[in-house]
N, C-alpha and C positions, 0 to 999 in steps of 0.2 A: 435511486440507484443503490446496489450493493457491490463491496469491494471486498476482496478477501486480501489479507496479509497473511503472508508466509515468512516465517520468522524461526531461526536457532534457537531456539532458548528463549521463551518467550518474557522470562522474568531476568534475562543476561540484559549484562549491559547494553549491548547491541539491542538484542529485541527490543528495548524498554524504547532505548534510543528511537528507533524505527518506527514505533506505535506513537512516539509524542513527536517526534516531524510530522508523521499524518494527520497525526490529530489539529495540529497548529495547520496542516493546507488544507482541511476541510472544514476549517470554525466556519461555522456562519451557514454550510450549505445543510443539507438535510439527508446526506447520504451513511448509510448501514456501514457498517467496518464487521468484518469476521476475521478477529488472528487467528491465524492455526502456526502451533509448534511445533517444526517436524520431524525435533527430537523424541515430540512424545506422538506424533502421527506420520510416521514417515510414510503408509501409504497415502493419503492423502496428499501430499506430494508430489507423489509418484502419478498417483490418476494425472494431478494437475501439469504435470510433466515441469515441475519444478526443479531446476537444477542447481542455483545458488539462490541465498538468501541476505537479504529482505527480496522479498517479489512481491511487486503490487499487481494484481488482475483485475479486469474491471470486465463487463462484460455487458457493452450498450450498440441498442441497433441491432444486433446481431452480430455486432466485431468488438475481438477482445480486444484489449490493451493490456500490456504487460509494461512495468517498472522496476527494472534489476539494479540493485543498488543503493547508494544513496538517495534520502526521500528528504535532503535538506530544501532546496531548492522549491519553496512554496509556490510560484507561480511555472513553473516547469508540471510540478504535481498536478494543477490544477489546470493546465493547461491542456496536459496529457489524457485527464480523465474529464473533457469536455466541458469544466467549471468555469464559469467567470475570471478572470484576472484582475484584482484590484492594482490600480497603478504603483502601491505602497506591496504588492505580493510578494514580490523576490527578497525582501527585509527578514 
């Protein structure tokens, strides 16, 4: 599976923020991560009709998912993007 973030600033505190919650709700699976910063790609955005940021997209089956906001909630994330739940996840 591949997922794109879409991230402010990708080296802001926020961005950074955002990219290491995800990275903490995907340890262990084997899925692709693509950030895009859409200070420095705002089309990119725009295709993806990104309106606020952090946004997670995922894009499985044929149906998207999308994630606007906070990506603290490890088993929410992984829940969201069709991953396992360890019973220790929401930690």
């Amino acid at each position: 599976m591949e997922i794109v973030l879409f991230v402010n600033g990708a080296r802001s505190a926020l961005g950074e923020r955002a990219v290491a919650h995800l990275g903490r709700a995907l340890d262990g699976s084997d899925v692709r991560v693509q950030v895009i910063d859409v200070s420095a790609d705002p089309d990119a955005a725009e295709r993806a009709r990104v309106l606020a940021t952090p946004t997670l997209i995922s894009v499985r089956d044929g149906r998207e998912t999308r994630l606007v906001g906070d990506l603290s909630d490890r088993a929410t994330v992984r829940r969201r993007l069709g991953l396992p739940v360890e019973p220790d996840a929401g930690a």
